[in-house]
Residue, then its C-alpha position, 0 to 999 in steps of 0.5 A: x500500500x505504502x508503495x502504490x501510494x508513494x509511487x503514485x505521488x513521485x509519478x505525479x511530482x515528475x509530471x509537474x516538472x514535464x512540460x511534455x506531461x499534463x495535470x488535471x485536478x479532479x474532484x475524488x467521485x469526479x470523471x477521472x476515467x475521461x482525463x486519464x484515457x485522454x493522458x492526463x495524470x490526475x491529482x486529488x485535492x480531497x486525497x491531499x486534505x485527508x492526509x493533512x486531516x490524517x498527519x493532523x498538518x491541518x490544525x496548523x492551516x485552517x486557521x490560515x484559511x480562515x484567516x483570509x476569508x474562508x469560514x469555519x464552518x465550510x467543508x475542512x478538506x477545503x480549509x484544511x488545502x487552501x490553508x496549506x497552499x497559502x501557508x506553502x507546505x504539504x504532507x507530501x514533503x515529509x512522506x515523500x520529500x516532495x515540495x509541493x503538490x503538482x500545479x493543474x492544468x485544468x481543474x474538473x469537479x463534479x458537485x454529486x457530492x456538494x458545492x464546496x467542490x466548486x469553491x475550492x476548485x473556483x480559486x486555484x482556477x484563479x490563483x493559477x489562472x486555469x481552466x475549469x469544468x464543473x459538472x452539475x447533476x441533478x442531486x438529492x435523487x430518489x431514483x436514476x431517470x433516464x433523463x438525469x443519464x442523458x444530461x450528465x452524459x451530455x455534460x461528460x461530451x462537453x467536458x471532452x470537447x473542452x478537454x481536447x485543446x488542453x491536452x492537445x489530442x482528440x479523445x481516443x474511444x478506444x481508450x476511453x472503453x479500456x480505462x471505464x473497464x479498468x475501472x469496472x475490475x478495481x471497483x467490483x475488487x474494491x466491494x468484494x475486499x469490503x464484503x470480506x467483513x461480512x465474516x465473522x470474526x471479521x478479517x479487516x475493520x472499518x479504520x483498515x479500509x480507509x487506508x485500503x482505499x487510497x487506490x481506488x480514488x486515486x487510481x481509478x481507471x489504472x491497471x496497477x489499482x486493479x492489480x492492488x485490489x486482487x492481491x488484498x482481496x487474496x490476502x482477505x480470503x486468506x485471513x478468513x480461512x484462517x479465522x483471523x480476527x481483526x478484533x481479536x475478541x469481536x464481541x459486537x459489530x459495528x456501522x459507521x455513518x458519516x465522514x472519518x475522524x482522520x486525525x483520530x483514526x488510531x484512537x478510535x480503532x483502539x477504543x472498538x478493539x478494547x470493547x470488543x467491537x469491530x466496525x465491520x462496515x461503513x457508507x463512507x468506503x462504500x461511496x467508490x462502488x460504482x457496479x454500473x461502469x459499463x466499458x461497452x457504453x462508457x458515457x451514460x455508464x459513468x453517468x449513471x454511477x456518478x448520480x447513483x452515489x449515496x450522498x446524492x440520493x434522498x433520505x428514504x434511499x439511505x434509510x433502506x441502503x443502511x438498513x440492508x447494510x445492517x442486514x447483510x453484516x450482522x451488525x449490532x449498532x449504528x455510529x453516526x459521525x455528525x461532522x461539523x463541516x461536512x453536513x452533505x455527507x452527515x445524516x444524523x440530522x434529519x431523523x434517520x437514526x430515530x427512524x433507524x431505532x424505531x426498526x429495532x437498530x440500535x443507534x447513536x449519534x457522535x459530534x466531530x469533524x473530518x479534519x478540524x479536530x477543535x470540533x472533536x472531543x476525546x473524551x466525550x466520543x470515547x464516553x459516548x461510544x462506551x456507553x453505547x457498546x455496554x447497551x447493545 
């Protein structure tokens, strides 16, 4: 994993310094299979402000941003980035010896997942003076209609054709098919690595795959993503051969709703193992599951994985999704992350744990945030998620 990752930056810092080479920044449930068949090489600013979330690099730069206009109370990946940006340092450089993160050629998001992304996308497009494209679906959907296909499919056409000056090259279909396909594999590896927890004793936790993950948001698309995938999934089987035991005396199984705690996620994993309870289960991880990616028909597939995300889809659709996740991983209670900064992707403020109690789901709701950890308590949480263990 170390590795994957690692090679993955050092590629991305070559390309910045390649004049022959193009960067496009991508939001991380965005279209990179578009730019990577087209030869781009993709960076993530998500993927940069969870590891200022996880390195805890970030309590130093959100002041920084909040400092030059940007509210506490937006998204902490956003301020968590800028605020690095202004304040010239990155986590890269004490992971990887890079100086500083690759310079875009182009910025792409898509807001499937919210609006933030196109703030935070709207000023590296000035402060590079670059070009960008956002993608606008519909969102909030009960359902996939035809209609909401064909208008991102068509936002998708926009967007090549708007790529293709950039790159200097008209878009290969051929290659597109391959990479949509490439994509397909890691993806469907990616949600049979996930599935594995459904053991019990489960093999990996919930904290393990957020880690496991990397690839498949930065690497989508790639061979060495699907490569990855395959031998963590052989290695999973193994484990449940041999009963292994990620919590070694899994008492009580666990899902968790909502963003990561990044700077926390040691102290977390540490407070479920002492109580024997495994979160075996997640929304989160489970947001890079795209089943409908069909290389055959590239566009509209994609489309329709893109809108089908569950932090796109309306209160009902994730009543019953988590509903059937609790189901099919035997889990014993809900722990939802009611992050300050991310209410898109929380969903413990509009009656959904009460539904989910009144079904006989045991719940319970923890404050806290991505990154900005002055909205996190260590001893509230760890009270809490204690407290709750002891009832279930």
């Amino acid at each position: 994993m170390t590795n994957v990752m690692k090679d993955y930056f050092l590629d991305l810092d070559d390309a910045a310094k390649d004049p022959a080479r193009k960067v496009a920044w991508c939001t991380s449930v965005g279209p990179a299979e578009i730019l990577r068949a087209m030869g781009f090489d993709v960076f993530f600013p998500e993927n940069h402000g969870a590891m200022l979330g996880a390195t805890r690099v970030c309590m130093d730069t959100i002041p920084v941003a909040n400092a030059n206009g940007y509210s506490p109370e937006i998204c902490s990946y956003l301020t968590s980035d800028v605020g690095a940006y202004m304040k010239g340092i990155t986590p890269l450089t004490k992971a990887f010896g890079i100086e500083q993160v690759p310079r875009p050629d182009v910025l792409v998001y898509n807001t499937n997942q919210c609006k933030d992304v196109m703030h935070w996308f709207e000023y590296y497009a000035t402060e590079f003076d670059c070009p960008i494209f956002g993608i606008h679906p519909p969102t909030n959907v009960p359902g996939i209609r035809q209609e909401y296909i064909d208008d991102v499919a068509r936002q998708f056409e926009e967007l090549i054709a708007f790529l293709e000056p950039i790159i200097g090259a008209p878009m290969d279909p051929v290659k597109l098919k391959e990479t949509v396909g490439r994509s397909l594999k890691a993806t469907n590896l990616w949600s049979d690595v996930l599935n594995m927890a459904q053991a019990t004793p489960s093999p990996m936790t919930f904290f393990d795959a957020t880690i496991y993950m990397g690839p498949i948001v930065v690497l989508r698309g790639t061979q060495i993503a699907v490569d990855y995938y395959q031998d963590l999934l052989t290695e999973l089987k193994q484990k449940v051969g041999d009963k292994h035991a990620a919590v070694k005396q899994e008492g009580k199984r666990i899902y968790w709703d909502g963003m990561p705690v990044w700077g926390r996620l040691r102290a977390l994993s540490n407070t479920f193992d002492e109580n024997n309870a495994c979160v075996v289960a997640s929304t989160y991880c489970n947001s890079w599951i795209f089943a409908d990616f069909d290389p055959s028909d590239p566009l509209p597939s994609m489309a329709k994985a893109y809108i089908k995300i569950f932090i796109n889809r309306n209160d009902q659709y994730k009543e019953d999704y988590i509903e059937t996740m609790v189901r099919d991983f035997n889990v014993d209670g809900v722990v939802f992350l009611a992050a300050r900064t991310c209410p898109n992707n929380s969903n413990a403020y509009y009656n959904l744990p009460k539904k989910l109690r009144d079904k006989g789901i045991p719940t319970i709701i923890i404050d806290g945030d991505l990154c900005d950890l002055r909205c996190y308590s260590d001893e509230q949480a760890t009270t809490l998620i204690e407290a709750f263990l002891e009832t279930i």
